[in-house]
MARSE-326097 format. One record per residue (C-alpha): residue number from 0; residue in one letter; y, x, z. Coordinates in Angstrom, 3 decimals, decimal comma, padded with zeros to 6 digits. Each point is the difference from the previous one (the first is absolute). Layout:
(NUM; A; (Y; X; Z)) ...
//
This chain:
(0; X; (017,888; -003,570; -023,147)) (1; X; (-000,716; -002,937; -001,935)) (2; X; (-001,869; -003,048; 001,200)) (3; X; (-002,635; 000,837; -002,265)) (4; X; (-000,165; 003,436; 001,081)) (5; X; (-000,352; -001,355; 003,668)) (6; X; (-002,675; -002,250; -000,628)) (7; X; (-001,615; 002,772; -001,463)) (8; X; (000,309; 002,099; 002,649)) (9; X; (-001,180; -002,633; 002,634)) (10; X; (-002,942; -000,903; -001,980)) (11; X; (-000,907; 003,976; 000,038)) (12; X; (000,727; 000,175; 004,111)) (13; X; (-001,983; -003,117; 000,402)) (14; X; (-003,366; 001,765; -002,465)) (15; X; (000,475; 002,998; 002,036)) (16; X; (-000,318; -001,279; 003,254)) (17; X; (-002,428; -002,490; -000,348)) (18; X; (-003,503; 001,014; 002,109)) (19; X; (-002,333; 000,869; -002,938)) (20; X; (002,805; 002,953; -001,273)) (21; X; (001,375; 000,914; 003,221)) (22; X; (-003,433; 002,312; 001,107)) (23; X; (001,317; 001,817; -003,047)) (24; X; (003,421; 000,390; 000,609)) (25; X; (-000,729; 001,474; 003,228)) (26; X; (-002,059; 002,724; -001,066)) (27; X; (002,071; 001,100; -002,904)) (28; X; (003,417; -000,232; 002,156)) (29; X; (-000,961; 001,717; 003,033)) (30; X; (-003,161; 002,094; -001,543)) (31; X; (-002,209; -002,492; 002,554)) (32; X; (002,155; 000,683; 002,794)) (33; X; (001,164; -003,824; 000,647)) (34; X; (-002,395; -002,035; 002,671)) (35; X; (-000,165; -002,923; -002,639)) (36; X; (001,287; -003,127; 002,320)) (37; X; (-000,375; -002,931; -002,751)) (38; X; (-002,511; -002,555; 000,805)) (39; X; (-002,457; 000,283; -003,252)) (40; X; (001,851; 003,343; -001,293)) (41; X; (-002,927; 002,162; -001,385)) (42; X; (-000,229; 003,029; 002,328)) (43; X; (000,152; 004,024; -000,986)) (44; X; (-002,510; 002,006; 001,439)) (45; X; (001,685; 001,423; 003,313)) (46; X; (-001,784; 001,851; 001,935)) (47; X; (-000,100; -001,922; 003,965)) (48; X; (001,848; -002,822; -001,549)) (49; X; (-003,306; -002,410; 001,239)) (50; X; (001,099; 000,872; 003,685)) (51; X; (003,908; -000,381; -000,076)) (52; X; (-000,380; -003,658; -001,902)) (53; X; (-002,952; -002,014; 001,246)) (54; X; (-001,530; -001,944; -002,309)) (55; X; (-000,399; -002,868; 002,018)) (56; X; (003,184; -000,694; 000,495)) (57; X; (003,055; -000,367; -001,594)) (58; X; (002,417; 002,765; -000,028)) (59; X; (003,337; 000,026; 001,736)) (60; X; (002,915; 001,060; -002,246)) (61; X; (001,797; 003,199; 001,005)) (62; X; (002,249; 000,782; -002,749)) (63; X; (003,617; -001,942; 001,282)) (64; X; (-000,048; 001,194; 003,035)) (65; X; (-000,544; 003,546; -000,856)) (66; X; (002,771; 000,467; -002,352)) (67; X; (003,460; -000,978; 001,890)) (68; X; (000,519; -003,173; -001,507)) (69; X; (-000,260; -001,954; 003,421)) (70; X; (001,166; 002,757; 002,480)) (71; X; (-000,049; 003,758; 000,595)) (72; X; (-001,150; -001,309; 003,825)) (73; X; (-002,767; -002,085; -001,801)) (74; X; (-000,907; 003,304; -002,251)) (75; X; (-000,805; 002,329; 002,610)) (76; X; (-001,737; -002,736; 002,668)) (77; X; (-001,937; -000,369; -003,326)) (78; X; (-000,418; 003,280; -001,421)) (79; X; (-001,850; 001,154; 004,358)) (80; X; (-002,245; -003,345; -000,693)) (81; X; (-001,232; 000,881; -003,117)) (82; X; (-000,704; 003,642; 001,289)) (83; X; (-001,803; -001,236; 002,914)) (84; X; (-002,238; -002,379; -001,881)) (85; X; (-000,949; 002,762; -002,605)) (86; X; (-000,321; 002,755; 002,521)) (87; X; (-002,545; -002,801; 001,681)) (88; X; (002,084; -000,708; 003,266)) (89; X; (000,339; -003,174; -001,115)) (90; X; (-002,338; -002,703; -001,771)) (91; X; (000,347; -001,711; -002,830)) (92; X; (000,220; -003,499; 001,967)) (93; X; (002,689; 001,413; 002,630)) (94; X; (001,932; 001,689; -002,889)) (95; X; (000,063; -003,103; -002,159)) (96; X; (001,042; -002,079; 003,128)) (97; X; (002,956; 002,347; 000,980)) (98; X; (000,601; 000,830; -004,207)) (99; X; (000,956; -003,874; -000,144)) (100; X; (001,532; -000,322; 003,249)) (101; X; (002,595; 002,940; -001,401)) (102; X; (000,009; -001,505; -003,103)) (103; X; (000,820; -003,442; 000,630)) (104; X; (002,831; 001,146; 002,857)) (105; X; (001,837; 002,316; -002,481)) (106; X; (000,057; -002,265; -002,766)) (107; X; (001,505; -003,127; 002,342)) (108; X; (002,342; 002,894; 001,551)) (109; X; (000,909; 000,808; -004,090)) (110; X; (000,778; -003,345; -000,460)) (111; X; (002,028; -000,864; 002,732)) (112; X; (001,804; 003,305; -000,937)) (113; X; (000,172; -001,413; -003,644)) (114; X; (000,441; -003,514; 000,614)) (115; X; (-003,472; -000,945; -001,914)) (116; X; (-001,533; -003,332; 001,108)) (117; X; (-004,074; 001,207; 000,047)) (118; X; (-001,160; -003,645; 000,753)) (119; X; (-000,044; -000,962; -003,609)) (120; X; (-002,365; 002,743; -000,429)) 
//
């Protein structure tokens, strides 16, 4: 890969993510599946999506801890809140307050893990 072809590349990532394409991407990668979690992203027409993110608010990330980057621990404890909020046992304010309290713990236990100094960030 050439530098060229790199900048290239990274010009296309940065298009494609941007919030005015990403509504788009969205619905033609995941058929309108996705829960569209970029502030200003257009939004696909899901069906409930109005009650899982309120609009008044904005809304809490899920995707790292939901994939194993962090922790298989951090996974699961994150996989049963996500299925409490959206089965309604939770609400959205207690979800996003114990969301970020899991998140924030499992990425400072991933960096000490890691040696990665957070505080510049």
């Amino acid at each position: 890969m050439t530098p060229a072809k790199t900048a290239t590349v990274m010009n296309f990532m940065a298009w494609l993510f941007t919030p005015q394409h990403l509504g788009y991407w969205l619905k033609i990668s995941g058929n309108g599946a996705y829960i569209p979690t970029e502030t200003g992203a257009p939004t696909v027409n899901l069906p409930g999506l109005n009650n899982l993110v309120p609009t008044s608010t904005v809304p809490t990330v899920i995707d790292v801890v939901l994939d194993n980057v962090l922790s298989t621990v951090a996974t699961n404890s994150g996989s049963r809140l996500f299925q409490e909020y959206v089965n309604g046992s939770l609400s959205y304010s207690a979800f996003a307050s114990q969301w970020q309290s899991l998140l924030t713990s499992a990425a400072q236990q991933w960096a000490t893990q890691n040696h990665v100094d957070l505080n510049k960030y």
